[in-house]
TORFIZA-91160 format. One record per residue (C-alpha): residue in one letter; residue number from 1; x, y, z; chain. Coordinates in Angstrom, 2 decimals. Layout:
<a, NUM, <X, Y, Z>, A>
...
% end
This chain:
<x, 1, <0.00, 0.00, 0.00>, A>
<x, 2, <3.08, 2.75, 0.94>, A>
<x, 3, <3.99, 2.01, -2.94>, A>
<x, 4, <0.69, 2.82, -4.54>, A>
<x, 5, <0.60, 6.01, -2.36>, A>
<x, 6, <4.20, 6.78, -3.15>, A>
<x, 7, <2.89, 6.29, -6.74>, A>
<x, 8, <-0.11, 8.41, -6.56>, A>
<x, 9, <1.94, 11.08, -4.69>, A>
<x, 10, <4.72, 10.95, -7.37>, A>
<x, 11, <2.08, 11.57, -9.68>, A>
<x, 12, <-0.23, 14.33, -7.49>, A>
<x, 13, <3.35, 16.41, -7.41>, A>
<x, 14, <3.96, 16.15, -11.53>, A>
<x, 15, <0.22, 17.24, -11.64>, A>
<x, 16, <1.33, 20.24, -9.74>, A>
<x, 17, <4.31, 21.35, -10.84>, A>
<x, 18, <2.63, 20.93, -14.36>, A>
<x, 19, <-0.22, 23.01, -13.62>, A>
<x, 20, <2.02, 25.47, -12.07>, A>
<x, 21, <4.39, 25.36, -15.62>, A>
<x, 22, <1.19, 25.42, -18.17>, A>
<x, 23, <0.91, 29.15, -17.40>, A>
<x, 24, <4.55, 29.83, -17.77>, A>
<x, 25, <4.72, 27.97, -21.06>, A>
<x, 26, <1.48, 30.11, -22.31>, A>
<x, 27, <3.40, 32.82, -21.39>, A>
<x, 28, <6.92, 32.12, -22.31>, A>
<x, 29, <4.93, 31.51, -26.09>, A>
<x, 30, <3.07, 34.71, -25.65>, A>
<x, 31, <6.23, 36.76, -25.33>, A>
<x, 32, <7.74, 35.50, -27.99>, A>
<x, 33, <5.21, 35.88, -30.09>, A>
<x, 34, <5.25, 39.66, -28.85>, A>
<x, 35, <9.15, 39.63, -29.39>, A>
<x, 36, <8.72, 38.65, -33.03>, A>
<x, 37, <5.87, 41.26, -33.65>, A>
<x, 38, <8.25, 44.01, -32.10>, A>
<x, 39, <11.02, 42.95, -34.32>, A>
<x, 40, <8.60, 42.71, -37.07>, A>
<x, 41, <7.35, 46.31, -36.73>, A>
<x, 42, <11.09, 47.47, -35.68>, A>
<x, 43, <12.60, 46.52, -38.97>, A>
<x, 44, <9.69, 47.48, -41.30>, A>
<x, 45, <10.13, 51.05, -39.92>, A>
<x, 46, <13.40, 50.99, -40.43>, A>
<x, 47, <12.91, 49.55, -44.15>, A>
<x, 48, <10.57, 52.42, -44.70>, A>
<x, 49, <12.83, 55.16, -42.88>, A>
<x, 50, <16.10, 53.31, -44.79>, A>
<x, 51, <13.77, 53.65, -48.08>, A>
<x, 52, <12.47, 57.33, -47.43>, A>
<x, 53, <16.16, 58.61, -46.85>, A>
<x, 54, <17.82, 57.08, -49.41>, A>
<x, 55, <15.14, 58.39, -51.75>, A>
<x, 56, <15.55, 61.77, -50.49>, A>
<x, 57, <19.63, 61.57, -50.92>, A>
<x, 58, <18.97, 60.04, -54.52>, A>
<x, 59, <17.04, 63.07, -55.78>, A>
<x, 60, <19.16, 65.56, -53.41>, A>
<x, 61, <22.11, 64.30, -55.35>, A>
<x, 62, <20.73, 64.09, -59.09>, A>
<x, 63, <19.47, 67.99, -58.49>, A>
<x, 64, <22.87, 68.61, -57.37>, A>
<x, 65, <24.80, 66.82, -60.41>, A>
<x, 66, <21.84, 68.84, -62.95>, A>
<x, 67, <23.06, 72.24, -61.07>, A>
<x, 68, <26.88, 71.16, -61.19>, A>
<x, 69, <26.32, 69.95, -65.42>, A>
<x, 70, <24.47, 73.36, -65.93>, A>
<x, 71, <27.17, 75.56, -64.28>, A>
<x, 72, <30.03, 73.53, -66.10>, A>
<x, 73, <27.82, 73.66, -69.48>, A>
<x, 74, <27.55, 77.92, -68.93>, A>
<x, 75, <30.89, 77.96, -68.00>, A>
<x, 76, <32.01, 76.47, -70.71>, A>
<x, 77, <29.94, 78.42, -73.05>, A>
<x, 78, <31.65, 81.67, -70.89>, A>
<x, 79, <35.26, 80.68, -71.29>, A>
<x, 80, <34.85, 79.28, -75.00>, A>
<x, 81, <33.15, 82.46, -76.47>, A>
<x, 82, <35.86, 84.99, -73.74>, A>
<x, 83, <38.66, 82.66, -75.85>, A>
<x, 84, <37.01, 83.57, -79.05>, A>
<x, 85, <36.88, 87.36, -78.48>, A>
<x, 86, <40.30, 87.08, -77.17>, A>
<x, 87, <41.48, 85.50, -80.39>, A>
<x, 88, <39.75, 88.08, -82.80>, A>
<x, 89, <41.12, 90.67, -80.73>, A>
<x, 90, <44.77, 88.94, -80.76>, A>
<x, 91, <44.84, 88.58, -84.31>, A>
<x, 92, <42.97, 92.17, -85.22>, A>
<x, 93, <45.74, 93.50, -82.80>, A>
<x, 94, <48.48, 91.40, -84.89>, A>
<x, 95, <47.27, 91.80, -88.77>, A>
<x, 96, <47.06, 95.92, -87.20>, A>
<x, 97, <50.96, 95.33, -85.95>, A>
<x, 98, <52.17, 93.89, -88.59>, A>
<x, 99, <50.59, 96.38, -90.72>, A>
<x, 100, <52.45, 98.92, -89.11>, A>
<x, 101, <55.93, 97.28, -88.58>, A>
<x, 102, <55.28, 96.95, -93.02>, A>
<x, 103, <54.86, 100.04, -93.31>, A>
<x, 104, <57.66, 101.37, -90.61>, A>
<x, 105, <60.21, 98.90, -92.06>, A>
<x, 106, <59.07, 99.87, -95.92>, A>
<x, 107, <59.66, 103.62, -95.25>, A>
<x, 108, <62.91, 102.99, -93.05>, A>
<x, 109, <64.21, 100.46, -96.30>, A>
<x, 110, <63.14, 103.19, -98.93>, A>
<x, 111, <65.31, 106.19, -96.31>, A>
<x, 112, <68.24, 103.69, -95.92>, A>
<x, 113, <68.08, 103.26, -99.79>, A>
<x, 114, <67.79, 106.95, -100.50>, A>
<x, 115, <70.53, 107.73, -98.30>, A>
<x, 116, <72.77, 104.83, -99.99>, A>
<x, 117, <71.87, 106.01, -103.50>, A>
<x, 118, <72.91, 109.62, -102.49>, A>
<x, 119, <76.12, 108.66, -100.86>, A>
<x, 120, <77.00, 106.58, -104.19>, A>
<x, 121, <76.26, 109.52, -106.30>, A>
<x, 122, <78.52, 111.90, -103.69>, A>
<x, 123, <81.64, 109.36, -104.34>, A>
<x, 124, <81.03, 108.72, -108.08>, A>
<x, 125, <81.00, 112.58, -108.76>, A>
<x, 126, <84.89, 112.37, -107.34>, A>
<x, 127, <85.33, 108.81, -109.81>, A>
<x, 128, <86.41, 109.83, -113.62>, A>
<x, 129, <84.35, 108.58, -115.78>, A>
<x, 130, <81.29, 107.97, -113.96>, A>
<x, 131, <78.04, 109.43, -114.84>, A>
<x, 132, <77.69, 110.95, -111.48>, A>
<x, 133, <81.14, 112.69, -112.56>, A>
<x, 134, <80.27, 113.61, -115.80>, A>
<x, 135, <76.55, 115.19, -114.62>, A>
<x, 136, <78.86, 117.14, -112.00>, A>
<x, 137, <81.13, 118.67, -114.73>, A>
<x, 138, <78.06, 119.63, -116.95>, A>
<x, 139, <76.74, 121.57, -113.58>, A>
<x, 140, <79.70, 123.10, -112.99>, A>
<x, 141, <80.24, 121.34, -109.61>, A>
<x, 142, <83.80, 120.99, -110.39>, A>
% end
């Protein structure tokens, strides 16, 4: 008889101590449960945040590259039509030069000439034989 009460207490404890764990189980299952939905909800925020900003950096950094192509493309246009009018006026400034150095070194060829020719005719009036001479005799230079 001890044995069958031994028994039936053996089995009156696991009763207990199993009623006293079903609540603990239902609740250890409940919290996760509630873990996983936090998670859940935690990471689709931050999916949607993660999504919102890097939308909001994509088009903040397209508008910046379209303002950074349109101040290279009008500075461009600046500097290529500044080199243009700086060549016309270079070469204006050189065809006028040049025009002018002509013209100085023309005049200063036909002086130095001149004065060569006149020198020549000063020494061949002093030569016998020379027209220069002879035109001086005619004159009377001599």
């Amino acid at each position: 008889m001890i044995r069958i009460h031994r028994h039936r207490y053996t089995i009156a404890l696991a009763c207990a101590l199993a009623a006293l764990a079903a609540p603990a189980v239902a609740q250890e299952k409940n919290s996760a449960e509630k873990a996983w939905d936090a998670t859940k909800s935690g990471s689709e925020k931050a999916w949607d945040a993660t999504k919102d900003t890097s939308g909001k950096v994509w088009d903040k950094t397209k508008d910046t590259s379209e303002d950074a192509w349109d101040a290279t493309k009008s500075g461009t246009k600046k500097a290529t039509k500044a080199t243009k009018n700086a060549g016309e006026k270079a070469w204006d400034a050189t065809k006028s030069g040049t025009k002018k150095a002509t013209h100085a070194v023309g005049e200063a060829g036909s002086a130095a000439a001149d004065g060569t020719r006149k020198a020549g005719d000063k020494i061949g009036e002093h030569i016998p034989g020379t027209a220069q001479n002879e035109a001086a005799k005619a004159a009377g230079k001599q």
